[in-house]
One Martini backbone bead per residue (centre of mass of N, CA, C, O) as a GRO file, in nm:
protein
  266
    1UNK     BB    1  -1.765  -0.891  -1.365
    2UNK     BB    2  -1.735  -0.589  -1.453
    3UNK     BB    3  -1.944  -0.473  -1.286
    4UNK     BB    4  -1.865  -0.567  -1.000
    5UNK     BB    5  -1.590  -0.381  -1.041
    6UNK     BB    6  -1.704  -0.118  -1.075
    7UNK     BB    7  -1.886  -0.098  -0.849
    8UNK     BB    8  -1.683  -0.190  -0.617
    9UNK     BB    9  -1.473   0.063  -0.699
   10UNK     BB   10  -1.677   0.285  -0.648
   11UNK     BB   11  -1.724   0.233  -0.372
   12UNK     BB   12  -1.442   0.236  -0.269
   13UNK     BB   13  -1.383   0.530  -0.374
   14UNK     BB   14  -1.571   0.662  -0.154
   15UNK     BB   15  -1.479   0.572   0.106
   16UNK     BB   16  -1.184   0.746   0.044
   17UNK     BB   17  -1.320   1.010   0.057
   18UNK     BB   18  -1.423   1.003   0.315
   19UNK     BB   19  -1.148   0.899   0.492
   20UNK     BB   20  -0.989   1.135   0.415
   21UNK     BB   21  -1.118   1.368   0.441
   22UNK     BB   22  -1.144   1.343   0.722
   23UNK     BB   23  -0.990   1.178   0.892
   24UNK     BB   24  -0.842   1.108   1.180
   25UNK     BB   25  -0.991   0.845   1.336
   26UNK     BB   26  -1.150   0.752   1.067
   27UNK     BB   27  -0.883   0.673   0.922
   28UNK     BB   28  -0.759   0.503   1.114
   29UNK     BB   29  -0.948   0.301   1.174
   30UNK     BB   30  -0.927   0.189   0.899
   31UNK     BB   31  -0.677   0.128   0.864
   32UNK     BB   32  -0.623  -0.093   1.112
   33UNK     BB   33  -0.805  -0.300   0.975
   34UNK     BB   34  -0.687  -0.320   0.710
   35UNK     BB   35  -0.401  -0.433   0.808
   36UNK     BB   36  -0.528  -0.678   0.949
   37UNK     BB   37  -0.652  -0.813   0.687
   38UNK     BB   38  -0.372  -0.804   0.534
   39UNK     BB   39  -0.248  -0.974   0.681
   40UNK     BB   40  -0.428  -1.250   0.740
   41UNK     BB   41  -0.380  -1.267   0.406
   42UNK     BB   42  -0.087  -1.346   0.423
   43UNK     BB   43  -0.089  -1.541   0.694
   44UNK     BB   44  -0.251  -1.764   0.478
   45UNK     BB   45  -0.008  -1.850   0.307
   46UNK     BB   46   0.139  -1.973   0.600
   47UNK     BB   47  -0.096  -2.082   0.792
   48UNK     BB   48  -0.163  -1.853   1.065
   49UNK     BB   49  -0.359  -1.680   1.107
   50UNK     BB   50  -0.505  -1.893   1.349
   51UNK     BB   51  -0.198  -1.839   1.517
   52UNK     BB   52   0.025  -1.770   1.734
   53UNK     BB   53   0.166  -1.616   1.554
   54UNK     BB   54  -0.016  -1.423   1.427
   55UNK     BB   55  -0.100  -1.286   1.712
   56UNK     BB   56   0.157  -1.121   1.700
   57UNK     BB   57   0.163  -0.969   1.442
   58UNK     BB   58  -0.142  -0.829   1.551
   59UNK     BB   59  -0.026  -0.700   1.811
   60UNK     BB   60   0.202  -0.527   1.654
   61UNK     BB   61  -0.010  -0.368   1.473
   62UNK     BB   62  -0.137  -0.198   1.702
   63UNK     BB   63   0.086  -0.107   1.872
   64UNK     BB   64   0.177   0.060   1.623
   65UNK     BB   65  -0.093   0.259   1.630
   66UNK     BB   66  -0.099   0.375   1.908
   67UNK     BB   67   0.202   0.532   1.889
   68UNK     BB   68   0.124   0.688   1.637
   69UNK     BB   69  -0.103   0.861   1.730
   70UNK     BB   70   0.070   0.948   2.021
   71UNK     BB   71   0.347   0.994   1.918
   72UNK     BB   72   0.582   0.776   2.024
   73UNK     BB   73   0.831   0.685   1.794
   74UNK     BB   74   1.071   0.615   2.021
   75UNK     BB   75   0.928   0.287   2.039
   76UNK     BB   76   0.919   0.150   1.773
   77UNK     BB   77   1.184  -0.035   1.782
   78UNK     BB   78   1.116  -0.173   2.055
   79UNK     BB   79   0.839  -0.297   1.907
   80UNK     BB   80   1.013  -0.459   1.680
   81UNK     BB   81   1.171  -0.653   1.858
   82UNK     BB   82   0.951  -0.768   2.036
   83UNK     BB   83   0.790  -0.925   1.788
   84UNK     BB   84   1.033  -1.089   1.715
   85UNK     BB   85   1.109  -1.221   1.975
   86UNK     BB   86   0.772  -1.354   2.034
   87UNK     BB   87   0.832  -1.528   1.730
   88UNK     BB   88   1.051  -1.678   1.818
   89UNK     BB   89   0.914  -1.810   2.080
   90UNK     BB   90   0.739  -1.953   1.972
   91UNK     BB   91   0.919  -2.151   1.774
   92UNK     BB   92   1.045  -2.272   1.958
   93UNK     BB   93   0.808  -2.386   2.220
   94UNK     BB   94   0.630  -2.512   1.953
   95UNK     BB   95   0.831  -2.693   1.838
   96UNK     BB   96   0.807  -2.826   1.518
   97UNK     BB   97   0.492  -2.603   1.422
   98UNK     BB   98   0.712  -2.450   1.279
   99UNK     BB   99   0.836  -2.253   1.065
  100UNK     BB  100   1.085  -2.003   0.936
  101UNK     BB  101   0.928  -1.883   0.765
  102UNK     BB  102   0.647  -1.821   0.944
  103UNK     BB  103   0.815  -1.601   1.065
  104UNK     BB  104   0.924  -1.401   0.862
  105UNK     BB  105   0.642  -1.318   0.791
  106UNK     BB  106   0.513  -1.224   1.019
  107UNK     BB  107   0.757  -0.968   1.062
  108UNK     BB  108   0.704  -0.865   0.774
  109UNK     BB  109   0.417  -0.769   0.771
  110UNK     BB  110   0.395  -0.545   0.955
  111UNK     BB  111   0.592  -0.357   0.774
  112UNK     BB  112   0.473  -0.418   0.516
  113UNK     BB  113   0.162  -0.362   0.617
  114UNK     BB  114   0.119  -0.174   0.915
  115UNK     BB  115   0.344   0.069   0.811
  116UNK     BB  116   0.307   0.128   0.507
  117UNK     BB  117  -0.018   0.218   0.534
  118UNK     BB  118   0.039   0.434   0.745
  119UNK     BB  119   0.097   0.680   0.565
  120UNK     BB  120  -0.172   0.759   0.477
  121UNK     BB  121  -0.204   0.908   0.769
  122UNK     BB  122   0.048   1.071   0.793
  123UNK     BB  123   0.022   1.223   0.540
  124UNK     BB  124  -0.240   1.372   0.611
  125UNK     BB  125  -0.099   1.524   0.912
  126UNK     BB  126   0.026   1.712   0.753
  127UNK     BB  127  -0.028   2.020   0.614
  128UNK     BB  128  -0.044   1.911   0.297
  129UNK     BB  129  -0.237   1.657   0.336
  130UNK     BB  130  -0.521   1.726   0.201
  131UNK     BB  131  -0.340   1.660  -0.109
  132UNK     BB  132  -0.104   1.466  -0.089
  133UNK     BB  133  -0.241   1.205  -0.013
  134UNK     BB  134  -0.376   1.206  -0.338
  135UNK     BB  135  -0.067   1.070  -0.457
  136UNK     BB  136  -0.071   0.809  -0.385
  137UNK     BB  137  -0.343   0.723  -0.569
  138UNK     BB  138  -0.255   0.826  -0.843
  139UNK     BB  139   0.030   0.687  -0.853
  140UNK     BB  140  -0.116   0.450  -0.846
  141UNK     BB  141  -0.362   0.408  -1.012
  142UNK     BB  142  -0.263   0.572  -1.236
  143UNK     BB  143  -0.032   0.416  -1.345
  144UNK     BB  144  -0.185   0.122  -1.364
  145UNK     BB  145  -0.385   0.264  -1.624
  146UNK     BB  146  -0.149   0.390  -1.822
  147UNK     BB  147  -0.005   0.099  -1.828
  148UNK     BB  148  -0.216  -0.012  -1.990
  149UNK     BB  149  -0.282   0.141  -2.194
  150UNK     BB  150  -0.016   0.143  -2.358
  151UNK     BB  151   0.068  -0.148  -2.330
  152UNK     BB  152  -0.167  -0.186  -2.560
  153UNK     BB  153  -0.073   0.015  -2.803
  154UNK     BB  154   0.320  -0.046  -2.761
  155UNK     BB  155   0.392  -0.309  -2.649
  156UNK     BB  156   0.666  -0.497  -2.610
  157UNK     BB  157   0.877  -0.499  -2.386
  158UNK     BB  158   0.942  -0.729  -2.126
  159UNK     BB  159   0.968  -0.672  -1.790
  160UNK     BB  160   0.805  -0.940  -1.642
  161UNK     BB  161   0.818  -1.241  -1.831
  162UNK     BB  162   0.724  -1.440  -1.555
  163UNK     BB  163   0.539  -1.271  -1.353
  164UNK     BB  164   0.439  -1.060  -1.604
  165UNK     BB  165   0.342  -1.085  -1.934
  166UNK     BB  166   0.187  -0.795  -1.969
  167UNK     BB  167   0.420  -0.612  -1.886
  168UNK     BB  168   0.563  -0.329  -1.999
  169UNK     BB  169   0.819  -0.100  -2.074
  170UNK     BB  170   0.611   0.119  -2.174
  171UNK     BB  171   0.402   0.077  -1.960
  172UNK     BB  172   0.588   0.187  -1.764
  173UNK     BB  173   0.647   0.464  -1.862
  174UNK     BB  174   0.362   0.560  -1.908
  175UNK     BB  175   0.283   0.551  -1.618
  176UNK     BB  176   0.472   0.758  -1.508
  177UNK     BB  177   0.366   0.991  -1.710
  178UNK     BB  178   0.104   0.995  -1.573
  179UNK     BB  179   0.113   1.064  -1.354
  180UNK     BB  180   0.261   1.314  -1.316
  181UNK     BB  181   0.036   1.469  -1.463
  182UNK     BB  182  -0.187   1.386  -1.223
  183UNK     BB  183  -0.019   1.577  -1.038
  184UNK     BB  184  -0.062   1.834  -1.208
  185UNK     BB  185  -0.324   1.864  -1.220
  186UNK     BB  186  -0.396   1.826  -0.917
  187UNK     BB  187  -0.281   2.081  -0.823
  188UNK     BB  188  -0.389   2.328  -1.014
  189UNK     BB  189  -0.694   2.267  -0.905
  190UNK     BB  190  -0.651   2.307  -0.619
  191UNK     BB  191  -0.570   2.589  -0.644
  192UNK     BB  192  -0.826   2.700  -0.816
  193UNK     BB  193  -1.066   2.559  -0.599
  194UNK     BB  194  -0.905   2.511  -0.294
  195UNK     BB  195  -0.687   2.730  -0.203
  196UNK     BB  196  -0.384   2.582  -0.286
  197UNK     BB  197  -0.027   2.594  -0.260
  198UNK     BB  198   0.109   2.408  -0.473
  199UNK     BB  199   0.309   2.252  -0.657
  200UNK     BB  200   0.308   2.093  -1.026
  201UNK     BB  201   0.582   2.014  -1.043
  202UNK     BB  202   0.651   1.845  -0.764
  203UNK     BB  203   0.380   1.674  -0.806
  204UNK     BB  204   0.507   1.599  -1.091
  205UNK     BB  205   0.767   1.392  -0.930
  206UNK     BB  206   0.608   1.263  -0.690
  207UNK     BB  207   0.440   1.069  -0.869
  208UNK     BB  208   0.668   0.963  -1.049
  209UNK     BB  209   0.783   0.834  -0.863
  210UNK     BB  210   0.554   0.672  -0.758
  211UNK     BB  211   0.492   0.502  -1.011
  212UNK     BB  212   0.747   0.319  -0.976
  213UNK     BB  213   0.737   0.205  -0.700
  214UNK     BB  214   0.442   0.073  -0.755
  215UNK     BB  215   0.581  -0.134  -0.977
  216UNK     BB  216   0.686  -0.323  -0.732
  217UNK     BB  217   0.469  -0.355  -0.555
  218UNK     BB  218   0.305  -0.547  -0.767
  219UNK     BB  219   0.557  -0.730  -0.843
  220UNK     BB  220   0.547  -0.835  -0.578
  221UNK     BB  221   0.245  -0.959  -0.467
  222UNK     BB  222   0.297  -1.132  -0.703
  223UNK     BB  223   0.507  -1.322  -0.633
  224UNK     BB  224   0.384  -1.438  -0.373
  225UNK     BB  225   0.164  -1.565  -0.520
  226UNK     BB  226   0.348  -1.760  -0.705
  227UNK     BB  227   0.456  -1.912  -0.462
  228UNK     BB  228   0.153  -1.975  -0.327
  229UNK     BB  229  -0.054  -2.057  -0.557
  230UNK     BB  230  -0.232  -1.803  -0.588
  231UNK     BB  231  -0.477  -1.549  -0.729
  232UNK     BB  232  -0.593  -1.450  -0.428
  233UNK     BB  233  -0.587  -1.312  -0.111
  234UNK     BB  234  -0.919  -1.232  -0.164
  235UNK     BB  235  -1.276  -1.150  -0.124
  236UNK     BB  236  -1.358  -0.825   0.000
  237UNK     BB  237  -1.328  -0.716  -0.328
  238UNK     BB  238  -1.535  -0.747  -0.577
  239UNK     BB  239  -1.293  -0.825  -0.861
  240UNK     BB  240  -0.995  -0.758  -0.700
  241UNK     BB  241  -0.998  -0.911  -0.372
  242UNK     BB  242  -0.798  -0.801  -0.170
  243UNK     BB  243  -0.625  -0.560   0.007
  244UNK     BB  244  -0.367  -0.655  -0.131
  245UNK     BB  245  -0.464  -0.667  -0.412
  246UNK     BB  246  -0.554  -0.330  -0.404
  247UNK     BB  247  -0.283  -0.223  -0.219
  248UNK     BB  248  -0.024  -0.282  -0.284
  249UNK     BB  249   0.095  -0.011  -0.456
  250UNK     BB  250   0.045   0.168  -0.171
  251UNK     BB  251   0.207   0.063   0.004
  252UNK     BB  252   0.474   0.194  -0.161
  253UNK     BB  253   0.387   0.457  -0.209
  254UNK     BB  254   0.329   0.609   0.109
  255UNK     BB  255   0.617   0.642   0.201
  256UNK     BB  256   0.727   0.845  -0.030
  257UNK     BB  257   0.542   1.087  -0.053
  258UNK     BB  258   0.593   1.156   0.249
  259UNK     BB  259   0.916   1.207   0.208
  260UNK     BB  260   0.883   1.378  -0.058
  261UNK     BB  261   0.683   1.621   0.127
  262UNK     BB  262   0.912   1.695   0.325
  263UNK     BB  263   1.156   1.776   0.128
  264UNK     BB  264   0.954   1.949  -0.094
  265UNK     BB  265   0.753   2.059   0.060
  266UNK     BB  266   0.753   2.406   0.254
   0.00000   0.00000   0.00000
């Protein structure tokens, strides 16, 4: 387990390299797949994957990405009203075929799964998105490492003792100030050696910021996962789960990056 744990992580991280390296269609594309198969990985916890009420938030997260390429963004939120509506509108007409839950994860699922991944797209096409946008995964998997060493070192006091009784205060804490360092190590480099112009303090700010808000991210998608007694959200990357499963911490990670790129580096 732990070798194909490895090898598929190893994958996992070179497909990163390239697809956010290049940027442009072919990042928006796989983010694009990425949304739609985590939706179907959330939306099969309350059983509408292949149902029609699914294929409402499928559409919706399309809709959405469309929007956001051609940078229509003053659609959006008609947008997302219609979604509402279409959703609604199923469960009225097909009642009683579907329950409220999953009317309510369905519209969730779009914010959840295909607006908040979409910011790793965002922040790439900042000015200084080719550096910032690899904090989003240094907060989210630096942290998730870092607070794994420490909180095996010195963890003593549980942060969600019934939700995951691994993670310790200590190891939260110990996340979040790696994260951080992680964030100014790779700035001082990139300015070093890619002749990137990055404040390294900033950026272990915002790192620092990331890393706490990546463990709600990490600890919401374990509550769903507890609410509806599964083990793992899907089996697309051997050893870690599915997109959701690998990608949690980062749907809450990109979108704080994004803003606190926009407001913190000029």
């Amino acid at each position: 387990m732990f070798k194909t744990r490895l090898l598929s992580g190893i994958v996992l991280v070179a497909v990163l390299i390239l697809t956010v390296g290049m940027g442009g269609p072919v990042l928006y594309t796989v983010l694009l797949a990425a949304s739609l198969i985590g939706l179907m990985e959330l939306y099969r916890t309350v059983k509408v994957q292949n149902q029609a009420l699914g294929v409402v938030g499928y559409l919706g997260a399309i809709g959405y990405y469309i929007l956001m390429y051609q940078n229509k963004m003053e659609y959006i939120m008609p947008l997302i009203i219609l979604v509402l509506m279409l959703a609604m509108a199923v469960y009225v007409f097909a009642y009683p075929k579907f329950v409220a839950e999953q009317v309510m994860t369905v519209f969730f699922g779009v914010i959840y799964v295909a607006v908040m991944l979409s910011f790793v797209y965002q922040t790439r096409c900042l000015p200084d998105g080719m550096v910032m946008v690899w904090l989003i995964f240094l907060s989210s998997w630096g942290c998730d490492t870092c607070a794994y060493c420490v909180g095996m070192l010195i963890g003593k006091h549980k942060m969600a003792p019934i939700l995951s009784p691994k993670k310790s205060v200590e190891g939260g804490v110990g996340g979040v100030v790696g994260a951080a360092l992680l964030g100014a190590i790779f700035a001082a480099c990139m300015n070093h050696f890619a002749s990137a112009d990055v404040s390294p303090v900033l950026c272990a700010v915002i790192c620092g910021v990331g890393g706490a808000i990546s463990q709600i991210g990490d600890l919401s998608a374990s509550a769903i996962k507890r609410n509806h007694e599964i083990k793992d959200y899907g089996k697309l990357i051997p050893g870690h789960g599915g997109i959701l499963d690998r990608f949690d911490s980062v749907i809450f990670t990109a979108p704080i990056i994004y803003y606190l790129t926009l407001w913190l580096i000029k």
